[in-house]
GUKEVO-146016 format. One record per residue (C-alpha): residue in one letter; x, y, z. Coordinates in Angstrom, 2 decimals. Layout:
<sites>
rest = a c1 = X c2 = Y c3 = Z
...
</sites>
This chain:
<sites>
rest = x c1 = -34.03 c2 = 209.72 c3 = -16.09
rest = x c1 = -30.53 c2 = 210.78 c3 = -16.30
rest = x c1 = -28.52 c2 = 213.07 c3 = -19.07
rest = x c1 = -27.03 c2 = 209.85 c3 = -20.31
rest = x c1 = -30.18 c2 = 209.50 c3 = -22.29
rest = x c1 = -30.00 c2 = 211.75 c3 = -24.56
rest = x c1 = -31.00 c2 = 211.82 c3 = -27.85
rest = x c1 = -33.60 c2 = 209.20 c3 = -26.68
rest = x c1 = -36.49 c2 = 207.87 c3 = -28.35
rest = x c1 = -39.66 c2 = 207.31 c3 = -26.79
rest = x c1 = -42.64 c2 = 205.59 c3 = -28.34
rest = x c1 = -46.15 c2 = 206.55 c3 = -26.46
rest = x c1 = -48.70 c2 = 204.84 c3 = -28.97
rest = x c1 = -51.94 c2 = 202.27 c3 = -28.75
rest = x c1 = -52.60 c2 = 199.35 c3 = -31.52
rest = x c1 = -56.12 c2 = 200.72 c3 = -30.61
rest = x c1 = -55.51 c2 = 203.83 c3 = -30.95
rest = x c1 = -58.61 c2 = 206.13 c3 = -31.30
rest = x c1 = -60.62 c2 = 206.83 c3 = -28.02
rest = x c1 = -64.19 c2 = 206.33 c3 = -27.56
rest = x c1 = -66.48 c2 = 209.03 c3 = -29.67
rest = x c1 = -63.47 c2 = 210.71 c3 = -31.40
rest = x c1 = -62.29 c2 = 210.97 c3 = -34.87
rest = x c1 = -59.13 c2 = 210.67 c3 = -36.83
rest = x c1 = -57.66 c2 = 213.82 c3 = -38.31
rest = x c1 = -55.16 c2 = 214.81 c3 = -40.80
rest = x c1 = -53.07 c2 = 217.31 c3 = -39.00
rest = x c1 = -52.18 c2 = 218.82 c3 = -35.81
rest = x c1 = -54.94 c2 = 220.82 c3 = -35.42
rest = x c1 = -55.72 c2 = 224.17 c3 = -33.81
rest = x c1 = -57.96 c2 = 224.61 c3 = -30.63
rest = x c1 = -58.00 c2 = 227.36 c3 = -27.93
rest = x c1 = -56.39 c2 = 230.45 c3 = -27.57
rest = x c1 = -54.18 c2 = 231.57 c3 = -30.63
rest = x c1 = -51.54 c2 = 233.45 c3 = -29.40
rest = x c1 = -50.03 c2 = 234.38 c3 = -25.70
rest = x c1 = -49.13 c2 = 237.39 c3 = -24.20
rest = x c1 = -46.65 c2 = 239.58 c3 = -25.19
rest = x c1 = -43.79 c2 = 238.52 c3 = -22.38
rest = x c1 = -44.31 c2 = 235.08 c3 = -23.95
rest = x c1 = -42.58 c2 = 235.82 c3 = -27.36
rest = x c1 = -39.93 c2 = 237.73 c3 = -25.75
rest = x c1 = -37.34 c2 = 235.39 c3 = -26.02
rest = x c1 = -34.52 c2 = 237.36 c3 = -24.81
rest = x c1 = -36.63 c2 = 237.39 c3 = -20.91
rest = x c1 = -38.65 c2 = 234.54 c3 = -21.23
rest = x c1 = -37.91 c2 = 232.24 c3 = -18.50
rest = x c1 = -39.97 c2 = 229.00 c3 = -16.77
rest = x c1 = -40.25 c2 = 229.25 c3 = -13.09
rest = x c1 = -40.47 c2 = 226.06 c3 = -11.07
rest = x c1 = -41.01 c2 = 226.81 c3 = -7.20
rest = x c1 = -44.05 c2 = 225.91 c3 = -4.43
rest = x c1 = -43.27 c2 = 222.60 c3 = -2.37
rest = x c1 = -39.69 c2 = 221.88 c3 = -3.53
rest = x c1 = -36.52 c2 = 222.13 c3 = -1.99
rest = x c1 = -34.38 c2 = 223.46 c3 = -5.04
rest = x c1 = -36.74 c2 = 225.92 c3 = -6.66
rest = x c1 = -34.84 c2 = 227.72 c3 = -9.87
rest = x c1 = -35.66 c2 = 229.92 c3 = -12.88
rest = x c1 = -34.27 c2 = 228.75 c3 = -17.01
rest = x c1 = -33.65 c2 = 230.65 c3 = -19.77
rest = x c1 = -35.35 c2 = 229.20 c3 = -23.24
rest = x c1 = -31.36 c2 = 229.00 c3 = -24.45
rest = x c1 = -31.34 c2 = 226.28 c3 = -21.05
rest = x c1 = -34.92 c2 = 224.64 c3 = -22.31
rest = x c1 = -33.47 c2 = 224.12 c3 = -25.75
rest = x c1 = -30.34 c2 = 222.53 c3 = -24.26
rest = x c1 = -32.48 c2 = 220.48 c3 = -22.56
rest = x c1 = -35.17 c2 = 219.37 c3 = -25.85
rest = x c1 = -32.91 c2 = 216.39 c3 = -26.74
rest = x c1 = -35.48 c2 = 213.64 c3 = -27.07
rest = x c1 = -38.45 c2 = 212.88 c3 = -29.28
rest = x c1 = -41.50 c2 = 211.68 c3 = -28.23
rest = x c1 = -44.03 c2 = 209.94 c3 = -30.99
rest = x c1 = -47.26 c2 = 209.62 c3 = -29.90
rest = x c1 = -50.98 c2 = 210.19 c3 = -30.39
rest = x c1 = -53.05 c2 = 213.13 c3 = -29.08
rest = x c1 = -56.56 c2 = 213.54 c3 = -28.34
rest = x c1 = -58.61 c2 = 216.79 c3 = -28.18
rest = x c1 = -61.52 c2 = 217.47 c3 = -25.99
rest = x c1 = -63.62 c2 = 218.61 c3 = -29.05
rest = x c1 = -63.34 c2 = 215.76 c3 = -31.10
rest = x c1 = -60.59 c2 = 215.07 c3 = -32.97
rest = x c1 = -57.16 c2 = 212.67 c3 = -32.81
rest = x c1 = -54.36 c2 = 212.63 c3 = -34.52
rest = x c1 = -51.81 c2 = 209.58 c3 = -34.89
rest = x c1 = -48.49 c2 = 209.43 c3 = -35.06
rest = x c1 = -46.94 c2 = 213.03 c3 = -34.02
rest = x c1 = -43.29 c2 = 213.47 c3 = -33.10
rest = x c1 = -41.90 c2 = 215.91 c3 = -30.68
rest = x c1 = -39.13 c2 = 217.12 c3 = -29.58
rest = x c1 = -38.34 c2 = 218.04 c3 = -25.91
rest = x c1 = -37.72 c2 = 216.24 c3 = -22.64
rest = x c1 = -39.72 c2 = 214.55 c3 = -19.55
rest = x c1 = -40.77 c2 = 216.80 c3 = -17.02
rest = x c1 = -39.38 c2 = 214.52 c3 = -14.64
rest = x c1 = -36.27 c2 = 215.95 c3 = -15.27
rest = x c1 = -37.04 c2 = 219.59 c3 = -13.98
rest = x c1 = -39.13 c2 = 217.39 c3 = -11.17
rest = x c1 = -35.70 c2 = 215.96 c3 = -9.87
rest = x c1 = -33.65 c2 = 218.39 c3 = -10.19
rest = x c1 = -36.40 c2 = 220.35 c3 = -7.82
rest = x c1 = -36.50 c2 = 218.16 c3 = -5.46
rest = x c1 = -40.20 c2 = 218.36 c3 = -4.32
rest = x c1 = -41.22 c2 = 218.00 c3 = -0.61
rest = x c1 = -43.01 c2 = 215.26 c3 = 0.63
rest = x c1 = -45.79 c2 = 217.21 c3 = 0.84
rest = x c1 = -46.09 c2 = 218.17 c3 = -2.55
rest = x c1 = -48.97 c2 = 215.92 c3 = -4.22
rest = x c1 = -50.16 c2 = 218.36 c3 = -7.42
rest = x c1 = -47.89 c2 = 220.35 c3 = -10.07
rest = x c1 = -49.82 c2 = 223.69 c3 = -11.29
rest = x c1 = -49.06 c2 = 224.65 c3 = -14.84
rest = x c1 = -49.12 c2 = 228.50 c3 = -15.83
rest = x c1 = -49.19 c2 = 229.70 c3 = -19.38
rest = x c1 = -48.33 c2 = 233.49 c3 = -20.76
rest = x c1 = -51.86 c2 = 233.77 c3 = -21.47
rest = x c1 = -53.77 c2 = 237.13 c3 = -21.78
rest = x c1 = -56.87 c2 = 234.72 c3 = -19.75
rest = x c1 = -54.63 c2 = 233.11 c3 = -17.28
rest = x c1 = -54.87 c2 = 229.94 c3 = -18.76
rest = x c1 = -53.32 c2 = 226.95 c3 = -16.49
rest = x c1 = -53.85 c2 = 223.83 c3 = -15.89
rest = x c1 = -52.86 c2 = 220.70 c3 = -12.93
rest = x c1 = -51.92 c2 = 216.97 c3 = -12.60
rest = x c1 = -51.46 c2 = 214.92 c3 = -10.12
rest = x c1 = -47.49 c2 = 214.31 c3 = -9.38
rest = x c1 = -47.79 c2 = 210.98 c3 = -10.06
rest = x c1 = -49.21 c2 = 211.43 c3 = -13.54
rest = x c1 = -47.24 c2 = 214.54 c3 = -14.53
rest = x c1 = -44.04 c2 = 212.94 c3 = -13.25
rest = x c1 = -44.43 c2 = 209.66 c3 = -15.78
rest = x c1 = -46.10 c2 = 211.03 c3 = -18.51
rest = x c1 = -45.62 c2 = 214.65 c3 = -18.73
rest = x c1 = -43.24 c2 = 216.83 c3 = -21.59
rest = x c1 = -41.62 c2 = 219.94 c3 = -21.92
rest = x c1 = -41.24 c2 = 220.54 c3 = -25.99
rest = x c1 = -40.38 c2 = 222.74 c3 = -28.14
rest = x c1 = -40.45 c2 = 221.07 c3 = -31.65
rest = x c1 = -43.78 c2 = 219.61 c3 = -33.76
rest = x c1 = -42.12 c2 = 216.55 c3 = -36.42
rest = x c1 = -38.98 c2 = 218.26 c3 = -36.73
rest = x c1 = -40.38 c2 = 222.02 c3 = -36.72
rest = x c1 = -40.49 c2 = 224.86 c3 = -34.04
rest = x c1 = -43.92 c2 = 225.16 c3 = -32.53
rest = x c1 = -46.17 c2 = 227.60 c3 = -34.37
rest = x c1 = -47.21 c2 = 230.25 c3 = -32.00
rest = x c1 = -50.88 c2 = 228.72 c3 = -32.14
rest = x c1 = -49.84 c2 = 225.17 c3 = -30.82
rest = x c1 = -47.62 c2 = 226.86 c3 = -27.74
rest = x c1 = -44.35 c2 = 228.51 c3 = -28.96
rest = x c1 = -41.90 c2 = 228.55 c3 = -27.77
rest = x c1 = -42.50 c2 = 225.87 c3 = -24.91
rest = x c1 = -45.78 c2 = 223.46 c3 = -24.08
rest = x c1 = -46.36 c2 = 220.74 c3 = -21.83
rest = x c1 = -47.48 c2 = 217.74 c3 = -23.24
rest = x c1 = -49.53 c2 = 214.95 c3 = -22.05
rest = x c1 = -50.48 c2 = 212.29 c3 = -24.10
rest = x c1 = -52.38 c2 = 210.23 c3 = -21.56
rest = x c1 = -54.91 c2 = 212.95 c3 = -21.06
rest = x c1 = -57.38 c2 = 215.43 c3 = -23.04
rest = x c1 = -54.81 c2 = 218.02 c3 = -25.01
rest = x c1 = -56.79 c2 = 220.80 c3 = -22.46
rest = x c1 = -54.24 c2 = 219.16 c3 = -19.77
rest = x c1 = -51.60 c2 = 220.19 c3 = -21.97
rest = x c1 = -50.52 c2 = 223.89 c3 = -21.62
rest = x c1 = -49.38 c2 = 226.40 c3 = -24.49
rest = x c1 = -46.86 c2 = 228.97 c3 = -23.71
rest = x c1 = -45.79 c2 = 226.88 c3 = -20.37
rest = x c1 = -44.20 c2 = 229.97 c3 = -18.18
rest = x c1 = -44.62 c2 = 228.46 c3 = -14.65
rest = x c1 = -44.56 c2 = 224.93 c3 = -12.75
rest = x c1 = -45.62 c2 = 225.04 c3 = -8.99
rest = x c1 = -46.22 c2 = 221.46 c3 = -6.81
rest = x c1 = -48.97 c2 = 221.54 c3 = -4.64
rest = x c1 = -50.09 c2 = 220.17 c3 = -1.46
rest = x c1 = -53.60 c2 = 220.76 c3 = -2.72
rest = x c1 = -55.28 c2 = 220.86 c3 = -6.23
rest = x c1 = -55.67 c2 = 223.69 c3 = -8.01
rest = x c1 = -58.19 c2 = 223.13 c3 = -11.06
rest = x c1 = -57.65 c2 = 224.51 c3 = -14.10
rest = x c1 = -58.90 c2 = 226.98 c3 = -16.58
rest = x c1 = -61.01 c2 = 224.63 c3 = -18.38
rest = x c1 = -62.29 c2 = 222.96 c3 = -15.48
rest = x c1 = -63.21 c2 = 226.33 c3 = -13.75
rest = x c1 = -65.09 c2 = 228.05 c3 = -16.94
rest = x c1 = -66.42 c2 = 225.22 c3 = -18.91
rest = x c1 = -66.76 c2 = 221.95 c3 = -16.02
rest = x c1 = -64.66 c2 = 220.34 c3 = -18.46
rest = x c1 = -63.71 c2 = 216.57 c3 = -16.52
rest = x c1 = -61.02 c2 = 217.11 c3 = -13.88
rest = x c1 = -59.05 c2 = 213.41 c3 = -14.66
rest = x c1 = -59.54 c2 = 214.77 c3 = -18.61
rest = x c1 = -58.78 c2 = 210.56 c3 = -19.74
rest = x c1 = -60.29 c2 = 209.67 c3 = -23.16
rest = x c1 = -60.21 c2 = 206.08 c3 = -21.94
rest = x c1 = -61.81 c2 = 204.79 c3 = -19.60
rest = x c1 = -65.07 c2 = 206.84 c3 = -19.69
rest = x c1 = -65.41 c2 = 209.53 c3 = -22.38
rest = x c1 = -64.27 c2 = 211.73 c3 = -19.42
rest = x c1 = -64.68 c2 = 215.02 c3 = -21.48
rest = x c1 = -67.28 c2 = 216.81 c3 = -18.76
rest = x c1 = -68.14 c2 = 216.79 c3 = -15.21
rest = x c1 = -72.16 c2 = 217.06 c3 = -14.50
rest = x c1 = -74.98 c2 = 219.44 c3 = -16.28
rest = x c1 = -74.68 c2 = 223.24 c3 = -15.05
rest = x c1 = -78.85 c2 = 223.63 c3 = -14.33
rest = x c1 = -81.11 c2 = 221.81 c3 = -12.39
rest = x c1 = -84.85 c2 = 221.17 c3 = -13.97
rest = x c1 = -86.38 c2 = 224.07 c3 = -13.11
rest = x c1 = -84.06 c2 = 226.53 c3 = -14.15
rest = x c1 = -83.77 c2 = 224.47 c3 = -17.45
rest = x c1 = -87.78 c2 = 224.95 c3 = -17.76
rest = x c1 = -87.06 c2 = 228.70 c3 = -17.43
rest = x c1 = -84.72 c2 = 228.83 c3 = -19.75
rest = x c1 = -86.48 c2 = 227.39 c3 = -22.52
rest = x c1 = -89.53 c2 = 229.50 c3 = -21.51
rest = x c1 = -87.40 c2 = 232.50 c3 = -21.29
rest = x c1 = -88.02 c2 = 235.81 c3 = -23.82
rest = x c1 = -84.60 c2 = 236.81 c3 = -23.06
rest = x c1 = -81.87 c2 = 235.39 c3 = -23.26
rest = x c1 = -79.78 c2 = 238.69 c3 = -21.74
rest = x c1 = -79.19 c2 = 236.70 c3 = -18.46
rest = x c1 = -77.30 c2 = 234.04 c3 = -19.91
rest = x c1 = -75.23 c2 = 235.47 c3 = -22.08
rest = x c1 = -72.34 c2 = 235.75 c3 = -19.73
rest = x c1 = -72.73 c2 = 232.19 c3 = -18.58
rest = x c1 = -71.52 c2 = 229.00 c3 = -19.60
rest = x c1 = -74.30 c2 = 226.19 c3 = -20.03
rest = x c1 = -73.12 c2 = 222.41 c3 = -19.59
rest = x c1 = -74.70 c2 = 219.12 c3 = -21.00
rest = x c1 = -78.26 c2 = 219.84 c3 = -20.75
rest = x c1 = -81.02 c2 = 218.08 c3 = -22.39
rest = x c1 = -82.46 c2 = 220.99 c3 = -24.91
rest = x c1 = -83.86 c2 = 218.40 c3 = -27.27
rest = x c1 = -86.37 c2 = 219.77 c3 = -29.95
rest = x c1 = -86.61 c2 = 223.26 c3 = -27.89
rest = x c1 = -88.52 c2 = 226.01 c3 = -29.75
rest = x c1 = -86.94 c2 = 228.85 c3 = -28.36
rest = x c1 = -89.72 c2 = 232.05 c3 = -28.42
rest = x c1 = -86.47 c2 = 234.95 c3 = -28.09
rest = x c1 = -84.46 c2 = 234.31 c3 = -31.83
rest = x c1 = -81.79 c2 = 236.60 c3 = -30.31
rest = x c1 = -79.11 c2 = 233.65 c3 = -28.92
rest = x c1 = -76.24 c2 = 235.63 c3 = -30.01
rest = x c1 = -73.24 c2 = 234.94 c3 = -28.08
rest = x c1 = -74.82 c2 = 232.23 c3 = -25.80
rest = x c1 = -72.83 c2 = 229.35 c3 = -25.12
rest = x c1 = -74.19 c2 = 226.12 c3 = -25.39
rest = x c1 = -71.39 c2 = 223.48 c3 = -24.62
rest = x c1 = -72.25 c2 = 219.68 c3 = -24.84
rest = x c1 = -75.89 c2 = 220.15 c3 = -25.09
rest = x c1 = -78.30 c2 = 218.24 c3 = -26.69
rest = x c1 = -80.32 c2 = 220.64 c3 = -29.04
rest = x c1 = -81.37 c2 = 217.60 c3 = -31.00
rest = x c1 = -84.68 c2 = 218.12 c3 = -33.15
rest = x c1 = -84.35 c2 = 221.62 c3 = -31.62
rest = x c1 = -86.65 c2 = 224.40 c3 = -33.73
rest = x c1 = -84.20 c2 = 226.82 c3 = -34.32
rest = x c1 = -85.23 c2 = 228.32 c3 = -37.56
rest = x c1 = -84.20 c2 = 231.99 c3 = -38.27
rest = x c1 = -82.25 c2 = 232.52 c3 = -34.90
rest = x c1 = -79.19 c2 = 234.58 c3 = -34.12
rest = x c1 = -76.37 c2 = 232.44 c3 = -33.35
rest = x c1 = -73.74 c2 = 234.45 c3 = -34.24
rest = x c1 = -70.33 c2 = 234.60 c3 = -31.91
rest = x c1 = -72.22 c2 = 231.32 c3 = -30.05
rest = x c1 = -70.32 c2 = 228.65 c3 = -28.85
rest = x c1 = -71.88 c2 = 225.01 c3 = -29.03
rest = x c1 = -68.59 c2 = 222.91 c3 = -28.82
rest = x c1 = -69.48 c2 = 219.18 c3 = -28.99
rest = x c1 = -73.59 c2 = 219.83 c3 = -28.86
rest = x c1 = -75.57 c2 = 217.39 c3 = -30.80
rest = x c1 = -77.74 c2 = 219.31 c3 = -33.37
rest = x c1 = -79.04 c2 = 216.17 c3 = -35.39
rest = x c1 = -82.34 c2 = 216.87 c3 = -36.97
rest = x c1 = -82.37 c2 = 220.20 c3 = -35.96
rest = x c1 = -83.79 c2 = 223.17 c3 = -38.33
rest = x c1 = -81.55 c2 = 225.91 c3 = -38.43
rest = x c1 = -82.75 c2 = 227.15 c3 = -41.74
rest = x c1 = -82.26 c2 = 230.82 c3 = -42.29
rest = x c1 = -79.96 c2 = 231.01 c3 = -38.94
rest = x c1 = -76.74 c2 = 233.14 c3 = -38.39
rest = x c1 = -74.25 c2 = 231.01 c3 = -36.63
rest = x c1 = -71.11 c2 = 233.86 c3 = -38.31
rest = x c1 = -68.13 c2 = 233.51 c3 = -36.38
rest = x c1 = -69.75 c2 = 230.69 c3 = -34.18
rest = x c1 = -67.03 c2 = 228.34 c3 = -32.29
rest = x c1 = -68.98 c2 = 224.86 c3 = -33.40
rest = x c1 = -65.92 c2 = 222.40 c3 = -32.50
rest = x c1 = -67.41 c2 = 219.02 c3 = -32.29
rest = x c1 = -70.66 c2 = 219.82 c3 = -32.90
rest = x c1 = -72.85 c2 = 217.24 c3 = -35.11
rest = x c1 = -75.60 c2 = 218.77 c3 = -38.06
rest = x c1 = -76.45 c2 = 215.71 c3 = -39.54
rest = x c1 = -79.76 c2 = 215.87 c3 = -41.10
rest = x c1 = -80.50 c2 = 219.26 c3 = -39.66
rest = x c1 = -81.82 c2 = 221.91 c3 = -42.10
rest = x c1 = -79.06 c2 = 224.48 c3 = -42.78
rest = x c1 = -81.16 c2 = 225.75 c3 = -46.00
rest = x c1 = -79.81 c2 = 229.32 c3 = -46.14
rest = x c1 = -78.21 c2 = 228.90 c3 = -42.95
rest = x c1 = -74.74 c2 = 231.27 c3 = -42.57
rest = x c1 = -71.39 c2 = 229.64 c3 = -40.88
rest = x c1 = -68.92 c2 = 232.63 c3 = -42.29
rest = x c1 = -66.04 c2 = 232.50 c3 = -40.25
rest = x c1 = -67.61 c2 = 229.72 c3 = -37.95
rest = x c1 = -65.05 c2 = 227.28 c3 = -36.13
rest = x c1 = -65.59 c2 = 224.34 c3 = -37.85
rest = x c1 = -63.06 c2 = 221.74 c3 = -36.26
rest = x c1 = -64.43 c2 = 218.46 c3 = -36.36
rest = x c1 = -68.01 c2 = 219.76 c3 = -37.06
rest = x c1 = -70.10 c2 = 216.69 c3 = -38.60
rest = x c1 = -72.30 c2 = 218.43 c3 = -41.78
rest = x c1 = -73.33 c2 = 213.94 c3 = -42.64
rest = x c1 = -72.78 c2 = 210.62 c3 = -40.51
rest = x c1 = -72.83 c2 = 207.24 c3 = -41.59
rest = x c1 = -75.63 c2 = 204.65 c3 = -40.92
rest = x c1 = -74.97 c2 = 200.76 c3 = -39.76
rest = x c1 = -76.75 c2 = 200.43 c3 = -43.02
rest = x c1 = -74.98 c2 = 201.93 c3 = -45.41
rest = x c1 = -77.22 c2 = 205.22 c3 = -45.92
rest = x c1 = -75.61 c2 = 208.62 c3 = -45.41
rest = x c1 = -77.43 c2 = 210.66 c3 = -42.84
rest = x c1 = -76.66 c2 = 214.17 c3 = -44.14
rest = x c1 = -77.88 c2 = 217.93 c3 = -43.36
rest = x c1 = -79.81 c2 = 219.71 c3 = -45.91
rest = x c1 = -77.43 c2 = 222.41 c3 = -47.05
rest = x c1 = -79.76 c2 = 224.31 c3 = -50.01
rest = x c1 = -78.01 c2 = 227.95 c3 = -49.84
rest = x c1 = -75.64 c2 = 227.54 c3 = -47.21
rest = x c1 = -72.54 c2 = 229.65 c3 = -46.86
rest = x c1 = -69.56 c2 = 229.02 c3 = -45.04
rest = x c1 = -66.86 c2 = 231.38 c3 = -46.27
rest = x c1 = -63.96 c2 = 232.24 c3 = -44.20
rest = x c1 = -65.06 c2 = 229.24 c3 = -41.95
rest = x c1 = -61.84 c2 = 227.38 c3 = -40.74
rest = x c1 = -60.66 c2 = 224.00 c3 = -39.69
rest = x c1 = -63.24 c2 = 222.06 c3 = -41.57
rest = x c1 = -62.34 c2 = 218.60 c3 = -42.40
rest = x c1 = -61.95 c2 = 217.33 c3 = -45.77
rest = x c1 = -64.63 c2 = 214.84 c3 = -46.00
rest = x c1 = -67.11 c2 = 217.06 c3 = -44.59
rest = x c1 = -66.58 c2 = 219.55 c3 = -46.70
rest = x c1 = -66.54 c2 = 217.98 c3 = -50.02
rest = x c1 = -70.10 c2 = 216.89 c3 = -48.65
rest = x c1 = -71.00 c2 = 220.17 c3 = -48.98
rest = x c1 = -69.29 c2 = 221.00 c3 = -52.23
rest = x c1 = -70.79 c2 = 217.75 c3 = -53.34
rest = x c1 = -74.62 c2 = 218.86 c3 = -52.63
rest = x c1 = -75.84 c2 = 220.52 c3 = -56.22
rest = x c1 = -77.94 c2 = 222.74 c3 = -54.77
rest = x c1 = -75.22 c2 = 224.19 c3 = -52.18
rest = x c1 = -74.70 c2 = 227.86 c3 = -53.31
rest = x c1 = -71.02 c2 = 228.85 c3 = -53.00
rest = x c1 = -69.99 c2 = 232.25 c3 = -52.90
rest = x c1 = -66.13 c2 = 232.86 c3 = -54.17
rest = x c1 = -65.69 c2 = 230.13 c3 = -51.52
rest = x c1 = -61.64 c2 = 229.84 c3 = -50.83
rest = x c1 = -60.71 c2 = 226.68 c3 = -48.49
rest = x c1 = -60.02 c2 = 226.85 c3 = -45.07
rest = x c1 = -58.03 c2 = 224.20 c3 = -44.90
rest = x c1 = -54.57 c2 = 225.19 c3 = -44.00
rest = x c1 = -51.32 c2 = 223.29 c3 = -42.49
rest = x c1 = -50.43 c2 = 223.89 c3 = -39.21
rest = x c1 = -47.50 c2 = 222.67 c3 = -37.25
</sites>
């Protein structure tokens, strides 16, 4: 794509738009890391390296990206935990541009992504896809990126989970070989990362039978705390430890589990299915929940203060009409953030629900 183009328009959009098991949200949400390292808000020396198999490798200035972010780009995007959002314009360019101007070597069959992240966060594509449907951009429907969503420069690929997409973009290297990415390495999220075809959100379960019988036998939980547990089939587990803190529990089925006074606090069960479950009495403060589905546990008393709430289902709806809701009798959810709308004015909506000086967490972010 030459400079001729600029000012371009491009239109990335389905009639069909929203992907198997995800749901439509009002806003650009936020997910991940907040904020990158301190080199990455240093505009006066931040620069984006593009080297490995190419024949031109070169450095630019953000003053050279922003001459470059010249076209917009409305599309939909899909997030790993849950949520999708229609209809978002950016501003910025195809990565096909930086691509040419490189000149990669025959060889080169992967571009690496790395991110000003305090974690080392990165991320890879194949050439193929990141050459046709990857972005550089700077701009969110007409506004700078917040910090949170990638300022001052993300990647951006539509066609693929947003954990393909990179905040704080720093570094683009081509590949002989794959490199996976952060996701992929700490949490097995799916490597090809399409909503599409598949649900391709993870790859396989983390434990084999065994070690899941020892797990739900365990009276400790110490061991485990440092790992991360993949799509395992905890359904209607009585744990005998109530200490969980911290554990993380990702795409699990915990459905029915018995889970009545436990410590969940600082847990992460992103996208686990806690239908049915009784979590009366339990501490799940500062909890990252993203995804995760309550409907018709028992959260009587149950504490979500400054839980991560994005996309977090509190009631679903039946093929019949009926409302399939959690029992909420006491619950408290202050300083809890990213909760949609719907869900909670299910909560407000329960008369029994005991609010205390309860302020919104919905906020706009761009």
């Amino acid at each position: 794509m030459s400079d001729s183009n600029h000012n371009s328009k491009f239109i990335i959009q389905k009639s069909n738009w929203l992907p198997p098991g995800q749901t439509a949200t009002d806003r650009f949400r936020v997910t991940g890391e907040r904020g990158p390292t301190e080199a990455g808000l240093d505009e006066a020396n931040w620069r984006l390296v593009v080297d490995g198999l190419v024949d031109k490798p070169f450095e630019l200035t953000l003053d050279e990206i922003y001459a470059l972010s010249t076209y917009e780009l409305m599309t939909d995007i899909h997030c790993v935990t849950g949520w999708s959002y229609k209809g978002i314009r950016f501003t910025g360019f195809p990565l096909a541009h930086l691509l040419n101007q490189a000149e990669p070597k025959q060889a080169a069959g992967y571009v690496w992504f790395g991110a000003y992240s305090a974690r080392n966060h990165d991320t890879s594509l194949p050439i193929e896809i990141a050459r046709l449907e990857t972005w550089l951009v700077t701009h969110a429907d007409g506004e700078p990126l917040a910090v949170e969503h990638g300022y001052p420069v993300r990647t951006l690929t539509p066609a693929r989970y947003l954990y393909k997409s990179l905040k704080w973009v720093h570094h683009i290297s081509l590949l002989a070989e794959d490199r996976p990415g952060f996701w992929e390495r700490t949490s097995l999220y799916h490597h090809n990362a399409d909503p599409w075809p598949g649900d391709q959100r993870y790859e396989t379960g983390t434990m084999k039978p065994k070690a899941i019988a020892r797990l739900r036998e365990a009276n400790s939980f110490d061991r485990y705390r440092d790992k991360v547990i993949i799509s395992i089939d905890l359904s209607g587990w009585a744990p005998k430890c109530l200490d969980m803190h911290g554990l993380q529990f990702k795409n699990c089925n915990l459905r029915g589990a018995r889970l009545a006074g436990v410590d969940l606090s600082g847990a992460n069960l992103t996208n686990s299915d806690l239908r049915d479950a009784n979590l009366s009495g339990a501490d799940l403060r500062e909890a990252d929940l993203e995804g995760a589905n309550f409907a018709g546990a028992d959260l009587t008393n149950t504490d979500f203060c400054g839980a991560n709430l994005n996309v977090v289902r509190f009631f679903e709806s039946m093929e019949d009409g009926t409302i399939h809701g959690a029992t909420v009798t006491g619950m408290q959810w202050e300083g809890a953030v990213e909760l949609y709308i719907e869900q909670e004015k299910y909560l407000k909506d329960s008369a029994a629900c005991r609010v205390i000086n309860h302020q919104s967490p919905i906020t706009n972010h761009q």
